[in-house]
Structure formats: C-alpha cells, structure tokens
C-alpha positions as CSV (number, residue, x, y, z in Angstrom):
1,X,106.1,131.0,126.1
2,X,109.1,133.6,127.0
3,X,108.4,136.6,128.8
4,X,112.3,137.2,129.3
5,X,112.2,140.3,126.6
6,X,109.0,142.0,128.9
7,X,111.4,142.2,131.8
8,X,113.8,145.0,131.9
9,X,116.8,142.7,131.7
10,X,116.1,141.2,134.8
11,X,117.5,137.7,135.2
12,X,114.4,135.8,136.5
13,X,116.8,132.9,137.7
14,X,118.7,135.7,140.1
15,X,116.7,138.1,141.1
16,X,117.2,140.3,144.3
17,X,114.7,141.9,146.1
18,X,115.4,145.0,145.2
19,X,115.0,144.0,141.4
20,X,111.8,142.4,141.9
21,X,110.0,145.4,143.4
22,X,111.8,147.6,140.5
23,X,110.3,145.2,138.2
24,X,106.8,145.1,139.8
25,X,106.5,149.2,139.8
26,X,107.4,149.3,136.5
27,X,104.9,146.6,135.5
28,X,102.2,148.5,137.6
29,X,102.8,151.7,136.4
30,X,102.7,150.9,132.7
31,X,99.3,149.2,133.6
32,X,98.0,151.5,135.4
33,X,99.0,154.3,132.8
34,X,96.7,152.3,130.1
35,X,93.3,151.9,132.9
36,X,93.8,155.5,133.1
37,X,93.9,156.1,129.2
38,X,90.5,153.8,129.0
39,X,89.0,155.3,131.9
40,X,88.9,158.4,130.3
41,X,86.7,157.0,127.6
42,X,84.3,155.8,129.7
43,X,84.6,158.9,131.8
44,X,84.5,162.2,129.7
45,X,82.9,162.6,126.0
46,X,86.0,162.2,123.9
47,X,85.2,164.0,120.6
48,X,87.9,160.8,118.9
49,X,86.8,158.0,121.2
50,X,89.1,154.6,120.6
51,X,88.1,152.1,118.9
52,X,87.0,148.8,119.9
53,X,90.4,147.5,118.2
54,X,92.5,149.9,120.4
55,X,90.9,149.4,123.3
56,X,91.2,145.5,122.7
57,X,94.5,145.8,122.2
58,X,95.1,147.9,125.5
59,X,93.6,145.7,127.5
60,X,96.0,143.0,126.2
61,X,98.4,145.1,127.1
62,X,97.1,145.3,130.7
63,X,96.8,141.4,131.1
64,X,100.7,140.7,129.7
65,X,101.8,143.3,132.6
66,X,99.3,141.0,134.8
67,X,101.2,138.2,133.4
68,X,104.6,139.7,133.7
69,X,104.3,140.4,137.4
70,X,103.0,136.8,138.3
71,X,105.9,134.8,136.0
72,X,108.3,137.4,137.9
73,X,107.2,137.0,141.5
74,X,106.8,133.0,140.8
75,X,110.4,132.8,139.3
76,X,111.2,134.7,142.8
77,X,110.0,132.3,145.2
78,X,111.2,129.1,143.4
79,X,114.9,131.3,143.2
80,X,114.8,131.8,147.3
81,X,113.7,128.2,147.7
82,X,116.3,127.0,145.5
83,X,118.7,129.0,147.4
84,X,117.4,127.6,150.8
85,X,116.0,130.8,151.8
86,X,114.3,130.5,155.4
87,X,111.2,132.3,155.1
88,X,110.0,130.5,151.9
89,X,107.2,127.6,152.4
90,X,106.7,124.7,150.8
C-alpha cells in the first residue's frame, strides 16, 4: 500500500533532514490535535458526545499518522544508507 499522497509532497526516496522533521511535526500535530478532540470526551460531559463511529474513525486517523511517521523515518534511513551516509548502521 501507498502512503505517498499522506505526505506533504515529500519525496520519500530524497528526503533531507530538514524535510523529515517537517514531515514528522506535521504528522504529530495532526495526531495529537485528534487525542485532544477524544480526550475531551472522556474528560468533560459533552452535551453531543461522538459516537462510537466517529470516534472509530478518529482513532484510525491517529494510527495512519502513526503509520505515516514510521514508513517516513524508515524510507530515511534506507535513503542515508543508500547514499553511504556514515552514521547509519547496518
């Protein structure tokens, strides 16, 4: 499966440094932006609480982000490698 269209236009074959911690925050943030959405459900009465479907569907949202940053950090390394990097292992 293709994450390519999750990642900002970032070519995962040539990414810099720079780009990958761009992509990460941006991963994180939209992550962390939906715990905080379903923490409030758990936290304060909500008068409209989500329902099971949304909250489902947020938390998939969560794990593709979770998804996203590993396929993204992975592609990284095995880019550096390829390019005879120094500091990469194995």
């Amino acid at each position: 499966m293709s994450f390519n269209h999750r990642l900002e236009n970032n070519d995962l074959n040539k990414l810099c440094s720079v780009e990958l911690a761009d992509a990460i925050h941006s991963m994180s943030k939209r992550a962390e932006a939906v715990i905080t959405m379903l923490e409030s459900e758990f936290i304060f009465k909500n008068e409209n609480p989500l329902n099971n479907e949304i909250m489902l569907q947020a938390l998939q949202s969560v794990r593709m982000e979770i998804i996203d940053i590993r396929i993204t950090t992975n592609k990284y390394h095995d880019y550096q490698r390829e390019q005879g990097v120094q500091n990469v292992t194995k």
